[in-house]
C-alpha positions as CSV (number, residue, x, y, z in Angstrom):
1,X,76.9,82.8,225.1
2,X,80.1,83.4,223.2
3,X,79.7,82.2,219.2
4,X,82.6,80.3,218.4
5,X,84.2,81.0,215.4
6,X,85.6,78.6,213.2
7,X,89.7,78.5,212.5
8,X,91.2,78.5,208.9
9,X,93.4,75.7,208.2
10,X,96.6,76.2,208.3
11,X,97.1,75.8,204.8
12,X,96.4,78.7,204.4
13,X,98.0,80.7,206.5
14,X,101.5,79.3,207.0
15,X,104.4,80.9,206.1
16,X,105.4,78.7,203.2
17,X,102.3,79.1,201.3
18,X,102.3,83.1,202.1
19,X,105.4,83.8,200.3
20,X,103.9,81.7,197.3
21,X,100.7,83.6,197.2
22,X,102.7,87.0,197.8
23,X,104.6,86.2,194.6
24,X,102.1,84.7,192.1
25,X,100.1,87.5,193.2
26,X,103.2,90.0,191.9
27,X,103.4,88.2,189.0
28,X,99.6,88.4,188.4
29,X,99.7,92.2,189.0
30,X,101.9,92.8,187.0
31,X,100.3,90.4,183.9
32,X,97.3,92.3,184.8
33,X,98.3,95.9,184.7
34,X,100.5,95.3,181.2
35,X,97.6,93.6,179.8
36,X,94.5,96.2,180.9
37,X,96.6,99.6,181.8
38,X,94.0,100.4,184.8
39,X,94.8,102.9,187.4
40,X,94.9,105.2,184.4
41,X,97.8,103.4,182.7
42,X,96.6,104.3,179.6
43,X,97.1,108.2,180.1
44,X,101.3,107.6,181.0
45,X,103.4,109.1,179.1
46,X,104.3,107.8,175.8
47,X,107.1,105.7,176.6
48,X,107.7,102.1,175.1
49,X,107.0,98.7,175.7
50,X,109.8,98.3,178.5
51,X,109.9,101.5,180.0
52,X,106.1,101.0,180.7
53,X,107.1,97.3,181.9
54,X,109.6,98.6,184.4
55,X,107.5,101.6,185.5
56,X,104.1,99.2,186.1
57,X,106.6,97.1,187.9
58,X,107.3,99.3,190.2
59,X,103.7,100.1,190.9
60,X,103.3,96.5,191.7
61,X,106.0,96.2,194.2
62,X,104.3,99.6,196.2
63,X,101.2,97.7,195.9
64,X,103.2,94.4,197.5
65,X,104.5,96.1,200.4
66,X,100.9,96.7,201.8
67,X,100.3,92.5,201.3
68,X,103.8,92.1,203.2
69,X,102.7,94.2,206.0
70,X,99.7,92.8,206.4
71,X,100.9,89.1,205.9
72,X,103.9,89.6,208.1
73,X,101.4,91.3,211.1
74,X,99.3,88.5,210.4
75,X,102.0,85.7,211.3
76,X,102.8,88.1,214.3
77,X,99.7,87.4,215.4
78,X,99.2,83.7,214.5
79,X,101.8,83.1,216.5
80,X,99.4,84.5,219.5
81,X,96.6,82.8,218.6
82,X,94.6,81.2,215.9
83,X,93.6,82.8,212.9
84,X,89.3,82.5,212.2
85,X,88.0,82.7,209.0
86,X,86.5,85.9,209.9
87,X,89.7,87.6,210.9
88,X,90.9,86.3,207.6
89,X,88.2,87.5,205.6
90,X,88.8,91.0,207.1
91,X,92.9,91.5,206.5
92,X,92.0,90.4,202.9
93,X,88.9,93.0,202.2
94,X,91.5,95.8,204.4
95,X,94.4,94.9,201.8
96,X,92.3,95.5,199.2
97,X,91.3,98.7,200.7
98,X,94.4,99.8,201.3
99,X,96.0,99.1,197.8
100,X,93.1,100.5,196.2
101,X,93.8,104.1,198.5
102,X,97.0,103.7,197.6
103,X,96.9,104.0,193.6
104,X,94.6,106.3,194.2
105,X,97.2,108.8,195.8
106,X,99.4,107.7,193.3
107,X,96.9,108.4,190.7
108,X,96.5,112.0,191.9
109,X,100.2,112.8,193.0
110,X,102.3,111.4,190.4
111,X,99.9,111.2,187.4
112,X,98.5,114.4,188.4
113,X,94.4,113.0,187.7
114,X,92.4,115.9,188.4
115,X,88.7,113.6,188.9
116,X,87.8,114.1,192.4
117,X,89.7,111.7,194.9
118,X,86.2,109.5,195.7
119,X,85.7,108.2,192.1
120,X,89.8,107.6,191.8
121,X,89.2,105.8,195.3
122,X,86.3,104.0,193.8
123,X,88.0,102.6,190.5
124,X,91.1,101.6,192.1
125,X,89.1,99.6,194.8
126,X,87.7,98.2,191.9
127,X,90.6,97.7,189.8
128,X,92.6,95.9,193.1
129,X,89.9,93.6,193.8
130,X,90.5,91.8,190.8
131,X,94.8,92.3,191.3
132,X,93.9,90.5,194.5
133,X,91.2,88.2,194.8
134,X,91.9,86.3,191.2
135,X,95.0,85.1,192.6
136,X,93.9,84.8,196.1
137,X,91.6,82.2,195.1
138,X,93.9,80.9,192.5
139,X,96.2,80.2,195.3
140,X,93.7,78.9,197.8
141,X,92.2,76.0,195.2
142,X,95.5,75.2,194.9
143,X,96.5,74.8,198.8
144,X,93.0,73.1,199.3
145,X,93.7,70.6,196.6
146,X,97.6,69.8,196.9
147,X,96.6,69.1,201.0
148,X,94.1,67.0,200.1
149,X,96.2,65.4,197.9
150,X,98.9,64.6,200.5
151,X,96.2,63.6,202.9
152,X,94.9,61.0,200.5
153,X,98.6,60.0,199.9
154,X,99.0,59.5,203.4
155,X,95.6,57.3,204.1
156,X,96.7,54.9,201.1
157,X,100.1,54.2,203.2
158,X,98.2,53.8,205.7
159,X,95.7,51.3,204.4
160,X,98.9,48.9,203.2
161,X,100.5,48.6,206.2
162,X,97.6,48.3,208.8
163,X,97.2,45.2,211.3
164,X,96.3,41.7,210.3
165,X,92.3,41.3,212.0
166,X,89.4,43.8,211.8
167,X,87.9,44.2,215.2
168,X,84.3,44.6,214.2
169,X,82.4,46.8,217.3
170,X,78.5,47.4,218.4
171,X,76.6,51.0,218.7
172,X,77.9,50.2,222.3
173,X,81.6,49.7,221.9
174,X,81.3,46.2,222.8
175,X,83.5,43.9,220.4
176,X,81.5,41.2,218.5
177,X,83.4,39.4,215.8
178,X,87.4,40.2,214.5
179,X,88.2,38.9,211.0
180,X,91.1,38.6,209.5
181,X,91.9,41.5,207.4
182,X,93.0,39.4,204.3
183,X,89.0,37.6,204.5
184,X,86.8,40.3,205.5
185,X,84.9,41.3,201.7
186,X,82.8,44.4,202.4
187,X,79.9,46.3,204.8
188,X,76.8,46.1,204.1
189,X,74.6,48.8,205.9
190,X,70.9,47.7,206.7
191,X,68.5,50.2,208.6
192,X,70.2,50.2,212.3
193,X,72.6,47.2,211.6
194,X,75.0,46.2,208.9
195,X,76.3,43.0,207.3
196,X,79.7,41.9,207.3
197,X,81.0,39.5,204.5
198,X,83.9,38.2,204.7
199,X,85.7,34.2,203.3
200,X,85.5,31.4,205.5
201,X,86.2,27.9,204.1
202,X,86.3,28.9,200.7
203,X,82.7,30.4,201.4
204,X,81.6,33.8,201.5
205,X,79.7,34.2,204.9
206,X,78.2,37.2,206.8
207,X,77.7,38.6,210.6
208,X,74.6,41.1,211.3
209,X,76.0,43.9,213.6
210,X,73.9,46.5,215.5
211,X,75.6,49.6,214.4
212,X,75.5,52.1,211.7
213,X,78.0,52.2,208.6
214,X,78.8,56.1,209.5
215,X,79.9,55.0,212.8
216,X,82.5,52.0,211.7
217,X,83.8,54.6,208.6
218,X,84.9,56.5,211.9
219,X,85.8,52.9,214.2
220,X,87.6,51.7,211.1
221,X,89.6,54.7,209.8
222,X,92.7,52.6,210.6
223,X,91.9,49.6,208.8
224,X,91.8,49.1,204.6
225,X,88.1,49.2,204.8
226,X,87.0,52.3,202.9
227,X,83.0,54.0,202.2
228,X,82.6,53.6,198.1
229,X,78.7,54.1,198.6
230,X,75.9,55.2,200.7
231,X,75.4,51.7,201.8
232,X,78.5,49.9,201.4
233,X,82.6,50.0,202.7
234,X,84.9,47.6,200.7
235,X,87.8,46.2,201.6
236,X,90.6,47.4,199.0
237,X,92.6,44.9,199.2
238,X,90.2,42.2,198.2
239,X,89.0,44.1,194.8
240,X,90.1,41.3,191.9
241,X,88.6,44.4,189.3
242,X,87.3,47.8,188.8
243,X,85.2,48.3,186.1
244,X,83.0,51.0,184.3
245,X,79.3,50.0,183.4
246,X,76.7,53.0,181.4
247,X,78.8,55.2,183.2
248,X,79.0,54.0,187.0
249,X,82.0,52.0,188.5
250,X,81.1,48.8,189.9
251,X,83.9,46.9,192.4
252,X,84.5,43.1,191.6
253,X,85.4,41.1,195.0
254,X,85.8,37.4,193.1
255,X,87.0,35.7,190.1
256,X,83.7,34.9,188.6
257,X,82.2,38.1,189.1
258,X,79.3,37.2,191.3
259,X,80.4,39.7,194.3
260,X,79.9,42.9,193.1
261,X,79.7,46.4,194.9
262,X,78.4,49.8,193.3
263,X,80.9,53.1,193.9
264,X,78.2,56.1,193.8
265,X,79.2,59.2,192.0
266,X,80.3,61.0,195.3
267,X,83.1,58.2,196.3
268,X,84.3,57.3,192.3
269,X,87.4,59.5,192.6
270,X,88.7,58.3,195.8
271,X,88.2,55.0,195.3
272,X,89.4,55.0,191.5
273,X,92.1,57.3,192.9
274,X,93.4,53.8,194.7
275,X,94.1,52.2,191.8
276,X,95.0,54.5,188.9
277,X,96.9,57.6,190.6
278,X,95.7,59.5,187.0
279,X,92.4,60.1,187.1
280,X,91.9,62.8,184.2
281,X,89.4,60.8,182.4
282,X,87.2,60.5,185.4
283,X,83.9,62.3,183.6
């Protein structure tokens, strides 16, 4: 039986975000190679400060043309079919081989280094690894998190324009109770069955439904009803405050502070996220 392998997001791969990490990855090259002088930088000619600076420049852009190729055959093929992780994970370590072969040659043709071709091999693998892979991952935080970002951007439009009731479904599918979105409080889970909360006649009432809180999360992705804890989903919209107590965030659902909702560690920057869009001082 065939293993499937898993694909990597296309953050990562599209064309966009290429050319960015092909550039910051110059830039860092050539930061690198000014600041460290590997590839035997230090035994060039005695030239100055700009003469080194144009020459080091030009190593970068050789090195470059090996990422182009293999970016640009990359998108070839993506356009064939999906990239895996594994695939991925194998152009990267074969750039890094190749640049590193590469500045080895150019170690032995044009500076004329007369160490046997293995160990020039060996330090310029080296030396590329880090030319490479520091901005690689650089790069690939920064994809991961501004996606994230617009994800999360997306799901708060989401959650302020979403219908009026809350269809509230069993482990079955079977509807049970709908609430108006403006009433319903928060989720209680309990074992096999959770507790809804919600305002009825100027009273806070609550409906026991057979089903799990992992399963509505997923049933209710459409609705402002969001997970701020192990054991509870709030409704946004109905927060009167947010507040910080001995270093955990608690959720106030009513004016005199008797409805009150933990936000564990794992779920305090989403949900603070909501209503402060800055959330430096998040310790």
């Amino acid at each position: 039986m065939a293993i499937k392998q898993r694909v990597i997001a296309e953050y990562f791969v599209s064309p966009r975000n290429t050319i960015i990490q092909i550039v910051f990855t110059s830039l860092f090259a050539l930061f690198f190679i000014n600041l460290y002088k590997p590839f035997g930088a230090r035994e060039w000619y005695d030239v100055n400060l700009w003469i080194f600076l144009l020459v080091s420049g030009l190593l970068v852009v050789a090195g470059m043309c090996v990422v182009f190729i293999s970016r640009f055959t990359m998108l070839m093929i993506k356009r064939r079919r999906k990239i895996t992780i594994p695939g991925y994970s194998v152009m990267i370590a074969a750039e890094v081989l190749l640049m590193g072969l590469l500045y080895a040659i150019l170690e032995r043709v044009v500076l004329g280094d007369v160490r046997p071709f293995s160990v020039l091999a060996y330090l310029a693998v080296q030396n590329t690894s880090l030319i490479l892979l520091i901005p690689y991952l650089i790069t690939s935080l920064y994809f991961a998190w501004r996606e994230k970002k617009v994800s999360f951007e997306q799901l708060l439009r989401q959650i302020r324009s979403r219908p009026a009731f809350i269809p509230f479904k069993d482990e079955n599918g079977t509807l049970r109770i709908t609430v108006k979105a403006t009433d319903v409080l928060y989720v209680e889970a309990s074992d096999n069955y959770v507790d809804i909360y919600y305002k009825s006649g100027g009273k806070t009432k609550s409906y026991l439904l057979r089903n799990t809180l992992k399963r509505l999360e997923i049933l209710l992705r459409d609705y402002p009803l969001v997970r701020c804890h192990r054991s509870f989903m709030i409704n946004l919209n109905q927060v009167k405050m947010l507040r910080r107590v001995k270093g955990q965030f608690q959720l106030l659902l009513d004016d005199a502070g008797d409805l009150i909702v933990p936000v564990s560690r794992s779920y305090t920057e989403m949900v603070v996220s909501y209503f402060d869009e800055s959330t430096e001082n998040i310790d």
